[in-house]
N, C-alpha and C positions, 0 to 999 in steps of 0.2 A: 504494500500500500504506500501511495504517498505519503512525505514528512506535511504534517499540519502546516498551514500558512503561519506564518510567526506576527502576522500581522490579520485582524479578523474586524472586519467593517459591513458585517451581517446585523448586526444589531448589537444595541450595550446590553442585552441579557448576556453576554458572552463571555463574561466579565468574571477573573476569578478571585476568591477570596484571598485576601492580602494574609500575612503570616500575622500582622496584627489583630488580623478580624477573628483567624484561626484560634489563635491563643484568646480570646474573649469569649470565642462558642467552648473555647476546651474547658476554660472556667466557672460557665457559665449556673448560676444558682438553679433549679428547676425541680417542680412537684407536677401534679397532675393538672392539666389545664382545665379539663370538664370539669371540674372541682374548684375550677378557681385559685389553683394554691401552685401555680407557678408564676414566682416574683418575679421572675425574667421579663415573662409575657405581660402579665401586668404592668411593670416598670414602661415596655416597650408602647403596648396601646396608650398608657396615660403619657406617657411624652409623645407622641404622635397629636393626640388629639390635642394638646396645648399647642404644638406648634403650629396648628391648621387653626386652635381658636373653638375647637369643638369641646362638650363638655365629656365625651366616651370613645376610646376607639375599642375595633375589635380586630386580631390578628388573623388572615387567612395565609392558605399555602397558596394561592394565586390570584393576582389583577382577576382572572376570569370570574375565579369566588367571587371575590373580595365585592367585583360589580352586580354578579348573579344575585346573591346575599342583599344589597340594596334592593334591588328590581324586586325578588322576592317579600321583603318586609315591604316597602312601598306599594305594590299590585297586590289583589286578588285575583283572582282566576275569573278571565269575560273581562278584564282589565284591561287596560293598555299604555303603553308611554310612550311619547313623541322623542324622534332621535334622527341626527341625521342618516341620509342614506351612503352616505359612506365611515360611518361610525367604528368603532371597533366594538362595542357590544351587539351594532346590529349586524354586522359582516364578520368578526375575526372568532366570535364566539359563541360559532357550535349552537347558536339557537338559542340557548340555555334557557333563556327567560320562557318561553312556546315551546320548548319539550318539557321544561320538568315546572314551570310555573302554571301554564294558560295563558301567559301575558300576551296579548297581542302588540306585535313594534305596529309604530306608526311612519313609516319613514316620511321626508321633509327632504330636498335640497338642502345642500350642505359647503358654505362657502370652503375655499384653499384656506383660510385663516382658522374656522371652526363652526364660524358661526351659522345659525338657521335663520334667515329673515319668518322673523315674530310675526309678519301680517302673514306668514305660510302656516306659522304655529298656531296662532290664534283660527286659521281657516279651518286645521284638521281637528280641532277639539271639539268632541261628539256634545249633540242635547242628548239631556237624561231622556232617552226613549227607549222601549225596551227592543227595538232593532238594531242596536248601537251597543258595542262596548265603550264602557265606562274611562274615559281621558284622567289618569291619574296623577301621570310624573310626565314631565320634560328632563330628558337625558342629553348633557356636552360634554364635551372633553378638551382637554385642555394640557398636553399641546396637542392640537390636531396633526401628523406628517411632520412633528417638528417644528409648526407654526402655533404661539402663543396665540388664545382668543384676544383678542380686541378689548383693551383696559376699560371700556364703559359698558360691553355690551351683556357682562354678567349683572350688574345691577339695574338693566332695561330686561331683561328675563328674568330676574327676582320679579319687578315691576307685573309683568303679565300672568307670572305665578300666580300672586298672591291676586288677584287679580279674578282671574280665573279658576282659582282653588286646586292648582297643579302642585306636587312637589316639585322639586328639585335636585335632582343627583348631580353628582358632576364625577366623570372619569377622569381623574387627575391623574394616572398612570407617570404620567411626565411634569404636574406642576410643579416642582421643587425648579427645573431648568424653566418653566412660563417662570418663576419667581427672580430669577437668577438674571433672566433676558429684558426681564423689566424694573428690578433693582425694587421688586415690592417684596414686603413678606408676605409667604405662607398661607400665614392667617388673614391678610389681606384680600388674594384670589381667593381664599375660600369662602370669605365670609356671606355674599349671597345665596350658598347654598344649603338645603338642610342637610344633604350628606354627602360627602367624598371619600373617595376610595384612590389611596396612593402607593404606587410599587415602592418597594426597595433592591430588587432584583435587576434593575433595569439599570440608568446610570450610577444612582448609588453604590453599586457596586456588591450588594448580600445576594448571595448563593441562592436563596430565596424566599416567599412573602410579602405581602402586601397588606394594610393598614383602610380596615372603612371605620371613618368616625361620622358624628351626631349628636343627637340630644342622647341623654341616660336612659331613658324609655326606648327609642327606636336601637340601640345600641344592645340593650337587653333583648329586643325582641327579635332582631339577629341574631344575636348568637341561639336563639335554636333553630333558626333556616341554618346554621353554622353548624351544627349536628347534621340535621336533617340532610343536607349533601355530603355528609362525608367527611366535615370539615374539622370534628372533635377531635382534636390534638391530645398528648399526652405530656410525657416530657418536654417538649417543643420550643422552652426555653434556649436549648444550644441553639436551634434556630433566631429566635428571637433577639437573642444576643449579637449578632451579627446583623440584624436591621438597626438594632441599638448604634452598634459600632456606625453603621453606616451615615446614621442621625445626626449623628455626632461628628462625624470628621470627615464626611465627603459630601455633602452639600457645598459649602463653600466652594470647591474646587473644581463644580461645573461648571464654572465659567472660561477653564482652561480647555472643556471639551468645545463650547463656542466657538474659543479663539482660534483653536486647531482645525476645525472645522470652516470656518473662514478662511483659513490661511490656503485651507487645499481648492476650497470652491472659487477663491483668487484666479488658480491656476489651473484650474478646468476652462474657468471662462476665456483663461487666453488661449486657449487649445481649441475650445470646443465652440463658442461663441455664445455671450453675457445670458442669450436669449434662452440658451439648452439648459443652464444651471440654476440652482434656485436653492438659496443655503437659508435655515434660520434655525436658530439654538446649537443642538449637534450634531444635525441633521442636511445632507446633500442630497437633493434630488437630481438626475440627469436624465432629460429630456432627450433621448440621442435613439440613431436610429440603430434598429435592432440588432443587424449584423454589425454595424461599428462598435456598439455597445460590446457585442460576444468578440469581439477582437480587444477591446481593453481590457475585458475579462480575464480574457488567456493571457494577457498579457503582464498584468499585475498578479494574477495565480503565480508564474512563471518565478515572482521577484518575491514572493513570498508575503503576497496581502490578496487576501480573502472579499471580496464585492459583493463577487454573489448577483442579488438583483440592482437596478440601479437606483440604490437609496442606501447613500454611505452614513455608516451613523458613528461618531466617534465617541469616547469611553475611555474610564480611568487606566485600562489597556494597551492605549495608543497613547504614550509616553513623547518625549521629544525625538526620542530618538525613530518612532514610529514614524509621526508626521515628515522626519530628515527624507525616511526609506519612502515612505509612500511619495513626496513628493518628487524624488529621486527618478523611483518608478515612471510616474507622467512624464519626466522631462525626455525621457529614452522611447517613450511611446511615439511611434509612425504608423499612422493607420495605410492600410493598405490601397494601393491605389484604384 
């Protein structure tokens, strides 16, 4: 078999644990979670949800849970929640909510930034008739592809929420980098919503788990959708500990996947032309045509960096020395004639 590319720009789940984070899972305190009596996991939801502003979090094994688990406490079955049509709970995630909820998605157009123009939301929200499922929640995400939502346009969907008596979830898989892009905190992005659900898995760099907080009520009433799929942890602390670590000392340092990330979309653009690339947070997209594409492919395989599809995403991974290699890579790249 091939030696692995030394360089992986598939996604920042790819990401492995630091000997720091190791030695913190190796330490890590832990009792029985369905019991409540692992201080790990507690320590980690009640610092999550201060950081987001929320009054409970509850710790899943995946973004997938983590989001399923809201849908699930928010909807009852003949339910539904409005999301857009290119969303990652409506498209990345197995159904979830309509195979093991009843929830009916709504989908909406879905701008490149995230957002859903609200006079589409406002259109698809059912009258109480009994031909009709019941409009419950409005679902965003936040980053969308790597692009932050729009800084006013979660408090003009609070606005229609409340309004129209919808919850509000938000997939924050990536806010900690919306946070980072925009120099707000946390608990700032989050604050229009009643729940969020945030990876550590991703660029934060833990092996893995994800964090949905809320009020104390909707919080408790998760966690037994949290049994109920499978979710009742045990020891699960060692895990926990390692989103801890992650909390703690690699948020700040997203802003270097950014930089890096810009530094390479630079140098696409002088190759490929400003129009094909399109860089925001830690994320590259490349517009390019298919067989050119599978020739940089092979080509950057070749020097030992991983692409994959064309959506490079950079991570605590890709060090300086990475970005030296990859951009090394581009310069030696001659597309065929």
């Amino acid at each position: 078999m091939p030696a692995p590319a030394r360089y992986d720009l598939r996604s920042d789940t790819v990401t492995q644990p630091s000997d720091a984070m190791r030695a913190a899972m190796a330490a890590a305190d832990v009792g029985d979670d369905v019991y409540g009596e692992d201080p790990t996991i507690n320590q980690l939801e009640a610092c999550v949800a201060e950081r987001l502003g929320k009054d409970a979090g509850l710790f899943a094994p995946s973004g997938t849970q983590s989001n399923l688990i809201g849908l699930l406490t928010h909807c009852g079955r003949g339910d539904e929640y409005i999301v857009g049509q290119a969303a990652h709970t409506y498209r990345y995630e197995g159904g979830g909510a309509a195979v093991l909820g009843g929830i009916q998605p709504q989908p909406v157009s879905m701008a490149e930034d995230g957002h859903l123009p609200l006079d589409e939301v406002r259109a698809v929200i059912k009258p109480l008739d009994v031909h009709f499922a019941r409009s419950k929640l409005l679902c965003l995400e936040n980053t969308h592809a790597g692009v932050p939502l729009p800084l006013d346009y979660s408090a003009s969907a609070r606005k229609l929420c409340d309004e129209t008596g919808l919850g509000l979830h938000l997939d924050g898989a990536r806010l900690f980098n919306a946070a980072t892009a925009y120099a707000q905190t946390p608990a700032e992005l989050a604050e229009p919503f009643d729940t969020v659900s945030v990876c550590l898995s991703k660029g934060l760099g833990a092996p893995v788990g994800s964090v949905l907080v809320g009020s104390a009520d909707f919080i408790n009433e998760a966690r037994r959708w949290r049994k109920v799929l499978g979710g009742g942890m045990r020891q699960a602390g060692i895990l926990a500990a390692a989103g801890l670590y992650a909390i703690n000392h690699n948020i700040e340092r997203l802003a270097v996947d950014h930089d890096h990330a810009a530094l390479i979309a630079e140098q696409l653009r002088a190759i490929f032309g400003a129009d094909k690339i399109r860089q925001r947070t830690n994320m590259i997209h490349l517009n390019l045509d298919e067989a050119l594409y599978a020739e940089l492919y092979q080509h950057m395989g070749k020097r030992g960096v991983n692409v994959a599809r064309p959506r490079w995403v950079f991570h605590l991974g890709i060090d300086e020395a990475g970005v030296t290699a990859i951009s090394e890579a581009l310069t030696s790249f001659s597309p065929a004639a």
